[in-house]
Structures are given as structure tokens and as C-alpha cells.
N, C-alpha and C positions, 0 to 999 in steps of 0.2 A: 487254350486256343483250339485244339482241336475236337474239343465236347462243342465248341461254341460255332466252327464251320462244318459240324458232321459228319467228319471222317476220324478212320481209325490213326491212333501214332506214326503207325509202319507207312500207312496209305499215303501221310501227311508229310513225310521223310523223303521216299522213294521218289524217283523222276519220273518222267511221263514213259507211260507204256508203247511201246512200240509196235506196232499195228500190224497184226496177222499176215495180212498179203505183204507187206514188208519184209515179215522173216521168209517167207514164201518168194518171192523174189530174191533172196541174198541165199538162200541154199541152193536154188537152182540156179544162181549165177555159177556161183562155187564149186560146182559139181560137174556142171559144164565146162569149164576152165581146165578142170583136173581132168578129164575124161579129154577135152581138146587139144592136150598136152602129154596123153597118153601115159598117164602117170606118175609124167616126170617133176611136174611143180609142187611143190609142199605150200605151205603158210603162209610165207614169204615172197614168195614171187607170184600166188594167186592174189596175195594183197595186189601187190605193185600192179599186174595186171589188171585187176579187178577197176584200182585208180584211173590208169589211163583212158579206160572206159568210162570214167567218172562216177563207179560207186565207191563210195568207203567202206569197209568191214574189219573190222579189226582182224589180225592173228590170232585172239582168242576165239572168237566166232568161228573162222575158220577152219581153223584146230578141232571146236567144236561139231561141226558141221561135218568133218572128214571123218571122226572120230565116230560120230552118229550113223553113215552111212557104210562103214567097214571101209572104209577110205587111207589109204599110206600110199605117203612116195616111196619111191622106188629107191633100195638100198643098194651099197654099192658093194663090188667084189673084189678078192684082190688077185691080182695079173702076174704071172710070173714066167715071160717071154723068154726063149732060147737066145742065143746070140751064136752066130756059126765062128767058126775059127776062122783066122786072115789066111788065105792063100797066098797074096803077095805082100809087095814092099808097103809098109805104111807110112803113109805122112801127116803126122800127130801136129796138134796147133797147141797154143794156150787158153785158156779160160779170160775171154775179154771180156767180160761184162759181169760181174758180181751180182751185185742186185740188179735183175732182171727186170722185177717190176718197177721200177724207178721209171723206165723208157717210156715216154709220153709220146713218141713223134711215130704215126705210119712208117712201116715198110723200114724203119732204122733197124729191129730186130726180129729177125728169125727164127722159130727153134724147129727143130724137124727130128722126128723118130720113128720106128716102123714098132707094130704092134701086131699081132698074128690073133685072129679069131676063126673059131672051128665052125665047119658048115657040115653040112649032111654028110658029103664023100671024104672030106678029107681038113687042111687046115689053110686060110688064104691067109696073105701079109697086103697091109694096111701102113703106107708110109703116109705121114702127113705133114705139113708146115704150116706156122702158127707164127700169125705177127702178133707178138708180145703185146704193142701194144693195146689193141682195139679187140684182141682172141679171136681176130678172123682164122678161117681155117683158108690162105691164101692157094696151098697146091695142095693134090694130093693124088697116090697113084695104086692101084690095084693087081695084085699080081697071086701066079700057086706058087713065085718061086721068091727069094728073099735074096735078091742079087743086088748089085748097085743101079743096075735099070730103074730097078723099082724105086729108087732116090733121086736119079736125077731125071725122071719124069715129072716126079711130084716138084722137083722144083723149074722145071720146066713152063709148066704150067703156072706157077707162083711168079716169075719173071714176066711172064706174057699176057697173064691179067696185072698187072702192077706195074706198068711202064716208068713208072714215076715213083725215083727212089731217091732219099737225100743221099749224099755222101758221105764213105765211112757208113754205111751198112754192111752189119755183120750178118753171118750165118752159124748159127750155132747147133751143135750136134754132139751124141755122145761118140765113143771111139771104136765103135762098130767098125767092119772090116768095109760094108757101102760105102761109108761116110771117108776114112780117112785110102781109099784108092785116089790112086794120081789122077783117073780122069774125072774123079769126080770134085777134087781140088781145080783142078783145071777149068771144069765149068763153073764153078761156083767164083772163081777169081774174075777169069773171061768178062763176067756179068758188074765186076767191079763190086765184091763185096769183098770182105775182109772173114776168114774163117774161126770160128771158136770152137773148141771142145770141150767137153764135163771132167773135171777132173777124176783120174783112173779111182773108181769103185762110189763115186759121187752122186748120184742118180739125180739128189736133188738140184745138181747147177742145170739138168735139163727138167726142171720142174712146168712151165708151160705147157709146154705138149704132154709132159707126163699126168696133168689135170685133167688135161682134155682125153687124151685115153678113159680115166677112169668115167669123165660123165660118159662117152659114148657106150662103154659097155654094159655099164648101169643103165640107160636108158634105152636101151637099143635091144635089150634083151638076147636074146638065145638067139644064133643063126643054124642051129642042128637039122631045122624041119629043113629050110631050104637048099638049094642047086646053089653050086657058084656063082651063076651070072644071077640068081634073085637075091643071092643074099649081096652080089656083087652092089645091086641095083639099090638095093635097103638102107646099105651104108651111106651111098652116094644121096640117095632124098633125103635122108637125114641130117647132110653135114650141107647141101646147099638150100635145102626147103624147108630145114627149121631151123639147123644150131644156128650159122650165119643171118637167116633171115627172119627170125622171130624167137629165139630161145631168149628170154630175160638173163642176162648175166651179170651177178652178186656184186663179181670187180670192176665194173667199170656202169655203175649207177644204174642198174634195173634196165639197160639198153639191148637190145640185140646186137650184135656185131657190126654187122651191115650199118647198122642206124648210127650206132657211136666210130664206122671209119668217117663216115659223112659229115660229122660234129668235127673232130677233130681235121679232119682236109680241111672245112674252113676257115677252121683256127690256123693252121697252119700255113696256106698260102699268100 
């Protein structure tokens, strides 16, 4: 057969050749992605993105592609946060919610933790809250000092963008000395939620927010060159101008935050 149409075996096997300006256009898509994403997306989420744009490229391509251009996502570090002694009385809860990610409904669960990142002069604390289910980052608050201020601002804020909460919403947190002070029990009840804590040396019952730590550091890179109020600034565009509003997230189908709370409100209401 193939003496008698004029091509070689191989030629005769193989599938159609895919056209120059083709792979010229899908590296420079790829490339562009990873660079507009400041390189935080690997394989997988420059697919996913790549799709909703309506090209297809496989993961190998891609891999290939990144691989060709000295191209890697950004790897991650690992974190090992002080925790200050309790000064006063504390008031410890139970661990209400086991499997975490089970929680399908907006604003039902909480987790909230503070995270300390070093800047130029010295070290800032980073409290944040995280609804479980949609990984919006709902509050969050900024401080040089590691008090309970710094917790119930962040969720301050968390209540007051989210007016609309079902009942029997919890708030969960580990047993930090912020977390379990009376007024911060106080306010987190006041607002009609129901309090949970990690059990003592568990780290993983506060595993949401502790994921989300890891991506921001990883992606966020180094805060050492800058001043407090820049790097103050840095953190802050990062957690409402990309994680929330465009960052692809793995758990909850290649959405951004923002996009899959909007999904799920309407399922819900």
C-alpha cells in the first residue's frame, strides 16, 4: 500500500502534521499565561486556563513548552509560626466539624488563622478567614503586633462583606491565646455563629486556611526588599486582585473564588 500511494511507512502511520504557526501560537500562549500569573500556574491550571480561552493544549505540550523555555512553578516553603503565651482566662470550644471539606453551602464555615511574614525592618502578622466552602478569603487584617485585634478585625470585615449567613454557622480556629479571649468569643457568638477549635496539637483540623497560607507564601514570594505599608499593600492585591478574583483553584473545578461563590448563591437560594 504504501509503495503504491508514495509515501514512506512512518509517513503513512503518523497523523497530520501540525502547522508551524500553530505550535507558534500555543507557546506563546503558554508563556504568556505563566508570566501573567507571575509563576504561580504549572501544567494544570495553564491548561484549564488556556481552555476557557478556547485553546486546547495538552499537559504534555505544556510541560514541554515550560520545560523548553527554563520555565517552573513556583515551589512551596515550609512555615513555622510562633504562637505567644495566653495572658488571660481562656475559653476552649470543641472541634465541630470533622471533615471540613464536605461543607458545600457559603458562609456555613469558617476557618481563620494568623500567619507572620518578614518584611525589610522587621516581622508583620497576617490573620485571615477562609469560607471553606468556595476558599474565598472572606476577612482579613493586618498588623506589627499579634494581638486579638488583629482577629477580630479580620473577622469583622468577614461579617460585613457577607451579611447573608445560614444558621448554625461555625467559626473555626486553632487555640491560639486571640482566638479563645472572652471578647473575642463574645463577638464571634453576638454575630450568631457557633465557635469550633483544632484539637490541642492538631494542626490539620485547621487545614483550610493552613493551605491557603502555603499558596500565598509560595506565590507571593519574599516580602524582605519592601517597607511595611508595601509589603502591607502586596499582600492585600494579591488576596483580593488575584487569589479571590482570578486564581484557578484545583478544589473546587478550575474556578476562581469569586466565580464559584456566584455558582454556588445560586444554587443555593
Amino acid at each position: 500500500m504504501c509503495q503504491i500511494i508514495g509515501v514512506s511507512r512512518s509517513g503513512y502511520y503518523c497523523g497530520p502534521v501540525q502547522p508551524k504557526s500553530e505550535k507558534i501560537a500555543e507557546e506563546a500562549a503558554v508563556i504568556h499565561c505563566f508570566k501573567e500569573n507571575q509563576g504561580n500556574y504549572g501544567r494544570i491550571r495553564i491548561r484549564k486556563d488556556l481552555l476557557k480561552k478556547g485553546m486546547a493544549v495538552s499537559e504534555y505540550r505544556i510541560a514541554r513548552i515550560l520545560h523548553t523555555n527554563g520555565l517552573a512553578a513556583k515551589a512551596g516553603r515550609d512555615r513555622a509560626p510562633s504562637k505567644p503565651r495566653a495572658t488571660q482566662k481562656q475559653y476552649l470550644e470543641e472541634n465541630l466539624i470533622w471533615d471540613k471539606f464536605s461543607v458545600k453551602e457559603p458562609n456555613f464555615l469558617w476557618c481563620s488563622d494568623i500567619t507572620e511574614l518578614r518584611y525589610r525592618n522587621g516581622t508583620l502578622y497576617l490573620c485571615g478567614v477562609i469560607d471553606v466552602a468556595t476558599r474565598r478569603i472572606v476577612g482579613w487584617s493586618i498588623s506589627r503586633r499579634q494581638t486579638q485585634d488583629l482577629v477580630q478585625e479580620a473577622f469583622r470585615m468577614a461579617v460585613g462583606r457577607n451579611p447573608d449567613r445560614p444558621d448554625g454557622a461555625v467559626y473555626h480556629s486553632d487555640r491560639g491565646s486571640q482566638y479563645t479571649a472572652k471578647r473575642t468569643k463574645e463577638l464571634v457568638e453576638a454575630y450568631g455563629f457557633r465557635k469550633s477549635m483544632s484539637r490541642p496539637g492538631t494542626p490539620s483540623d485547621n487545614q483550610p486556611i493552613e493551605s491557603f497560607w502555603h499558596t500565598l507564601e509560595t506565590e507571593l514570594g519574599s516580602l524582605t526588599q519592601y517597607t511595611y505599608e508595601d509589603a502591607s499593600r502586596k499582600i492585600v492585591k494579591y488576596i483580593e486582585l488575584y487569589y479571590n478574583s482570578s486564581r484557578l483553584h484545583s478544589s473546587i473545578a478550575y474556578l476562581a473564588p469569586n466565580e464559584f461563590f456566584t455558582l454556588l448563591s445560586v444554587h443555593h437560594t
